[in-house]
MARBAZA-220887 format. One record per residue (C-alpha): residue number from 1; x, y, z; residue in one letter. Coordinates in steps of 0.001 Angstrom, whole numbers. Example, Ala and Ser with C-alpha at 12.3 -4.5 7.8 and 13.67 -1.06 7.14 Angstrom:
% MARBAZA-220887
1  12300  -4500  7800  A
2  13670  -1060  7140  S
//
This chain:
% MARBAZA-220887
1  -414  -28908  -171764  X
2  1427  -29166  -168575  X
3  447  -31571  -165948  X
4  1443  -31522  -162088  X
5  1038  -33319  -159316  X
6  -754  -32602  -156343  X
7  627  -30731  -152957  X
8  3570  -32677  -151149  X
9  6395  -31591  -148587  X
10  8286  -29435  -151773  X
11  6421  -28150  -154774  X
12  7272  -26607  -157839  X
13  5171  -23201  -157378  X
14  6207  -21576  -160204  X
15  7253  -22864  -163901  X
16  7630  -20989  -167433  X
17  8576  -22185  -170365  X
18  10477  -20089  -173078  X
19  11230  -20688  -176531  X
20  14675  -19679  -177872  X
21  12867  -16556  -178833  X
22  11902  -15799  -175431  X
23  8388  -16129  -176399  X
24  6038  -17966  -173612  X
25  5256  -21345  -174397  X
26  4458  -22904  -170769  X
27  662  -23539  -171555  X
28  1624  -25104  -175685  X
29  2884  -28105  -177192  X
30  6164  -28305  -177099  X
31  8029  -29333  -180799  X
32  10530  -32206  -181224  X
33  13607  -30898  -181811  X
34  13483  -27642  -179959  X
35  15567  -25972  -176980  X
36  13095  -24624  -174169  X
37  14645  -22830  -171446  X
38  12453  -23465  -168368  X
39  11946  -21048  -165013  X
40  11012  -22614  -162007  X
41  10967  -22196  -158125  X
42  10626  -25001  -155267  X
43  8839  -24091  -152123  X
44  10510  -26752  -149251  X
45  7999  -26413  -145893  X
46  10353  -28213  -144032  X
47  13670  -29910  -143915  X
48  13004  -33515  -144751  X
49  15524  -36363  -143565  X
50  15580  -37305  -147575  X
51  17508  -35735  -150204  X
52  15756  -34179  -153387  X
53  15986  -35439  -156734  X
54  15665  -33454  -159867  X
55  14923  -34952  -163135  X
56  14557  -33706  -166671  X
57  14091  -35903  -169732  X
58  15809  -33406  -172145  X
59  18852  -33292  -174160  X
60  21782  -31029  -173452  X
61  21486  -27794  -175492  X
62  24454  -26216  -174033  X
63  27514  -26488  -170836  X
64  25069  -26960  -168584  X
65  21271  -28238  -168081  X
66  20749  -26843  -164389  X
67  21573  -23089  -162685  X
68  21290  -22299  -159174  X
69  19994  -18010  -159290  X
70  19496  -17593  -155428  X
71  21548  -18547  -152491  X
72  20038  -21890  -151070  X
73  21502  -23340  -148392  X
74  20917  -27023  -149019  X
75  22908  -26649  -152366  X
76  27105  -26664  -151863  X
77  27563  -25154  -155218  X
78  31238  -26332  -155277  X
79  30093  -30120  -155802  X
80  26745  -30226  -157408  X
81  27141  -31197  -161139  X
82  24638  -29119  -163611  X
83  25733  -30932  -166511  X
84  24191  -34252  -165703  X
85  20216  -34675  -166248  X
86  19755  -35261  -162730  X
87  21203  -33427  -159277  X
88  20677  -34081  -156089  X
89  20790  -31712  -153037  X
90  19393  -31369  -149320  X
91  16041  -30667  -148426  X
92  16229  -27920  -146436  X
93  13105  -25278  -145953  X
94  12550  -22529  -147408  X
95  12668  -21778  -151422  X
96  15048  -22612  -154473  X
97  15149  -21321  -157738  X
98  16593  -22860  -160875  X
99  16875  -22460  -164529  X
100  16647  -25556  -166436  X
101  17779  -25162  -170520  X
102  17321  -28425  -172392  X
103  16473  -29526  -176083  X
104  13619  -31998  -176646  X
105  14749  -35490  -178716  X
106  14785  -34636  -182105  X
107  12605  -37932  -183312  X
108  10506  -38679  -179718  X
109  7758  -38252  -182150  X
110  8482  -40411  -184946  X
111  9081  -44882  -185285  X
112  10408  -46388  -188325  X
113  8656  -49330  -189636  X
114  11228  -51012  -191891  X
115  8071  -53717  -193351  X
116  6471  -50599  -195278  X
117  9331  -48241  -195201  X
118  7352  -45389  -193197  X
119  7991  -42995  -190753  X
120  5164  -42834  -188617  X
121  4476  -39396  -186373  X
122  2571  -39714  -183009  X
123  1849  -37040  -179655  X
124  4297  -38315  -177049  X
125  3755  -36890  -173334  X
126  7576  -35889  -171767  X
127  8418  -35292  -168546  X
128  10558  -32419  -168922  X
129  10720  -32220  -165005  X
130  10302  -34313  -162564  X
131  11315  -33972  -158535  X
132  11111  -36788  -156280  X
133  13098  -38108  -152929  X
134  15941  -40451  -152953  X
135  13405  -43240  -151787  X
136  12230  -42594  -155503  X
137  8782  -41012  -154136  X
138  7566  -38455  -156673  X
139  7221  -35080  -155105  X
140  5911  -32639  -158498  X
141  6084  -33376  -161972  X
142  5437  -31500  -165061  X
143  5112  -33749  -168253  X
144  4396  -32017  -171873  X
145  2900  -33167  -175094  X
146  5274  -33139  -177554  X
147  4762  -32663  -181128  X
148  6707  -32190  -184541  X
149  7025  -30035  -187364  X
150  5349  -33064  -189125  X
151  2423  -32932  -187135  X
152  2200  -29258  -187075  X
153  2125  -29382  -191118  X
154  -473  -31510  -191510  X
155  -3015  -29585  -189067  X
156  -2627  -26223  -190466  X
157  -3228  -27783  -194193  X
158  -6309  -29720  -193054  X
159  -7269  -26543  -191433  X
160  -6356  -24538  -194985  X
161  -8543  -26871  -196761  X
162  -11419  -27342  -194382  X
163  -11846  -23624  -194171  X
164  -11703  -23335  -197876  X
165  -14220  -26110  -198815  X
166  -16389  -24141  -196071  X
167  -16085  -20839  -198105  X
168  -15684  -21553  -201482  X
169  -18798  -22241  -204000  X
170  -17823  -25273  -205720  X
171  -19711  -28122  -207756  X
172  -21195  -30327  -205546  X
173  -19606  -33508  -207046  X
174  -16268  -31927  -206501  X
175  -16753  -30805  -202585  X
176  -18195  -34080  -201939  X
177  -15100  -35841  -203185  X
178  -12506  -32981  -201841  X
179  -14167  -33895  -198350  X
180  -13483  -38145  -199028  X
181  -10439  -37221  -199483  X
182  -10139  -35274  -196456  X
183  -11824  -38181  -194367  X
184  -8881  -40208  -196071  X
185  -6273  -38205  -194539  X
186  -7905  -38295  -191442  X
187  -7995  -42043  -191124  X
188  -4408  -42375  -192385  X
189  -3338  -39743  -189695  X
190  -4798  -42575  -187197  X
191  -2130  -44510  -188146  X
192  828  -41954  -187667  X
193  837  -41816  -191295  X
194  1229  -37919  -191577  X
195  3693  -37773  -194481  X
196  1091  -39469  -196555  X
197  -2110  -37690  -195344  X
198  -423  -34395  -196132  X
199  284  -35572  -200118  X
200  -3408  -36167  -200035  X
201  -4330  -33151  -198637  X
202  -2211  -31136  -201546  X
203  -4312  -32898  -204353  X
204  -7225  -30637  -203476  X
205  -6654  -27301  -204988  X
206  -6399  -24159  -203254  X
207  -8486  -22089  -206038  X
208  -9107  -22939  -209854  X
209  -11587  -25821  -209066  X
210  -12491  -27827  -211924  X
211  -15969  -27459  -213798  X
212  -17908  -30694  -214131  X
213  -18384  -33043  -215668  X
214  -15156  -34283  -217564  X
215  -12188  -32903  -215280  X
216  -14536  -33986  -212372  X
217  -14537  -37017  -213427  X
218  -10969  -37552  -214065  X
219  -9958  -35908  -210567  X
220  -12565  -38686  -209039  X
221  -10771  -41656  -210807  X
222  -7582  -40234  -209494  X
223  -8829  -39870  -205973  X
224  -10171  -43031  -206192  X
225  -6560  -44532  -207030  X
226  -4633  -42422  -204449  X
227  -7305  -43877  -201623  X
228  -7008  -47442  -202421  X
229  -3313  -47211  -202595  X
230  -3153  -45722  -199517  X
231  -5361  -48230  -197830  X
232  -2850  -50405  -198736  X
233  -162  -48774  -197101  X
234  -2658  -48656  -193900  X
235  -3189  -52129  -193930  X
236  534  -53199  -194258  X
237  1409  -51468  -191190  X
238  -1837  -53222  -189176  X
239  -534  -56257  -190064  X
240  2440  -55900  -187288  X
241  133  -55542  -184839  X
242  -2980  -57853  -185832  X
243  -3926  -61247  -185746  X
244  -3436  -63163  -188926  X
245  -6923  -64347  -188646  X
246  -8185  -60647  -188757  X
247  -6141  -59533  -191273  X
248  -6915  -62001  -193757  X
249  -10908  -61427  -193347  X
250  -9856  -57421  -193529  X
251  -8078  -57509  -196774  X
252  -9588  -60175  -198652  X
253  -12870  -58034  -198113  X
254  -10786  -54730  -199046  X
255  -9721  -56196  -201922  X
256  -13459  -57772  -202909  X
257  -14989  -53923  -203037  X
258  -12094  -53443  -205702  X
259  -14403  -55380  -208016  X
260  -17039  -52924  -208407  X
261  -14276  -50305  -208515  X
262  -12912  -52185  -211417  X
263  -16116  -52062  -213505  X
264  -16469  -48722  -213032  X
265  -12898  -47744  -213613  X
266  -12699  -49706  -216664  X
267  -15552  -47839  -218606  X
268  -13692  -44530  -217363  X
269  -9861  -45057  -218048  X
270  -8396  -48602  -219159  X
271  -4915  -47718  -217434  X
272  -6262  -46976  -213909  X
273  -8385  -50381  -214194  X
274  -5524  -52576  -214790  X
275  -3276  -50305  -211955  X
276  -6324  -51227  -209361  X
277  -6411  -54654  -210602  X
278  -2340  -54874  -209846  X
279  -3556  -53410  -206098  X
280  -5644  -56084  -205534  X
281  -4109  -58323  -206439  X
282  -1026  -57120  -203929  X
283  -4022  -57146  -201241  X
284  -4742  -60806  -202215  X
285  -1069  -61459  -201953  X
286  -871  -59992  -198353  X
287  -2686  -62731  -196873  X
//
């Protein structure tokens, strides 16, 4: 959603946001990526002694990222330079309009983290426009959340399958574990960790759900693996920004609840006890 500052000497009193479809965006997340072409007028009361300075934290998408569409008198059109992210002109009263057409960064929204070999996908606030004096005071402002395709694929699946363990007569057993695993995603999502919440997401089944008690069973074992493993992952990217001291109590007591997991697991599937047995003993090895 937008945000603005309060009244000053110049405001921006009017601001739309199109996609390249010409659709209206100005009240929506804006995507990583994308080329917005923005509207917008600036009301001067009164000729100020300072120049104004424009501002946009977008990319070029095209020749130019500013154009002038009235006559304005503090603008000498023959020297301004709409191809740079920032122009300057005088502030004299009355009212300017401008189009501003800009693409956002393609990866604002993501950080690699070379220890685990992640991506990881977070909200970042922009300020795709920003007008302030030459004494750097900050007249108006509108900043936007940004978001990414990422993002946007992991809320409408965890929307799918929330609406469909809602609906959907199911055993018990199953819907409690389908809605673990959604918790799981959740918490990995905390993390930036979207890629990974969204392959969790896709092991519950859109229709077709199992019958208890054997392929129950086997889908809760699995679950049980993909979690812990995942956990994991969590845990190696806390430890670049924990303490040592924190970390080691965390994971030594992640990997201590493996035990009872272990038991069980072994009475279930012999494989999938000596995999978690490998994972904690990489948990161990972490501290």
């Amino acid at each position: 959603m937008p945000i603005s500052y309060a009244q000053a000497p110049a405001v921006i009193t009017s601001f739309t946001v199109l996609d390249p479809n010409g659709n209206d965006v100005t009240d929506e997340f804006l995507v990583a990526g994308g080329s917005y072409t923005i509207n917008f007028e600036i009301e001067i009361g009164a000729t100020l002694s300072d120049n104004i300075l424009l501002t946009t934290s977008m990319e070029k998408s095209g020749n130019s990222f500013w154009t002038l569409n009235n006559n304005y008198e503090g603008i000498d059109t023959s020297t301004w330079t709409p191809g740079s992210p920032s122009i300057t002109f005088q502030a004299v009263e009355g009212t300017v309009q401008f189009t501003l057409d800009g693409k956002i960064p393609e990866s604002i929204t993501e950080k690699e983290i070379g220890d685990i070999g992640k991506t990881i996908h977070a909200l970042e606030l922009v300020p795709l426009l920003v007008m302030s004096l030459d004494s750097m005071e900050i007249l108006d402002e509108r900043t936007y959340t940004i978001t990414d395709q990422t993002i946007i694929s992991y809320d409408a699946l965890l929307q799918s399958k929330t609406e469909k363990l809602d609906s959907i007569s199911m055993d018990e057993k199953y819907n409690s574990l389908a809605r673990e695993i959604v918790s799981e995603a959740e918490y990995l999502t905390s993390f930036g960790l979207y890629d990974d919440a969204i392959q969790l997401l896709e092991t519950i089944p859109d229709s077709d759900y199992p019958e208890p008690p054997r392929t129950t069973t086997l889908l809760i074992v699995s679950s049980i693996f993909l979690g812990i493993t995942t956990i994991a992952l969590a845990l190696l990217f806390i430890r670049t920004r924990s303490s040592t001291s924190y970390l080691s109590s965390s994971v030594s007591e992640k990997a201590d609840k493996l035990d009872l997991l272990l038991i069980k697991a072994s009475r279930i599937d012999r494989s999938l006890a000596d995999d978690l047995e490998t994972i904690k003993k990489e948990l161990k090895d972490l501290v």
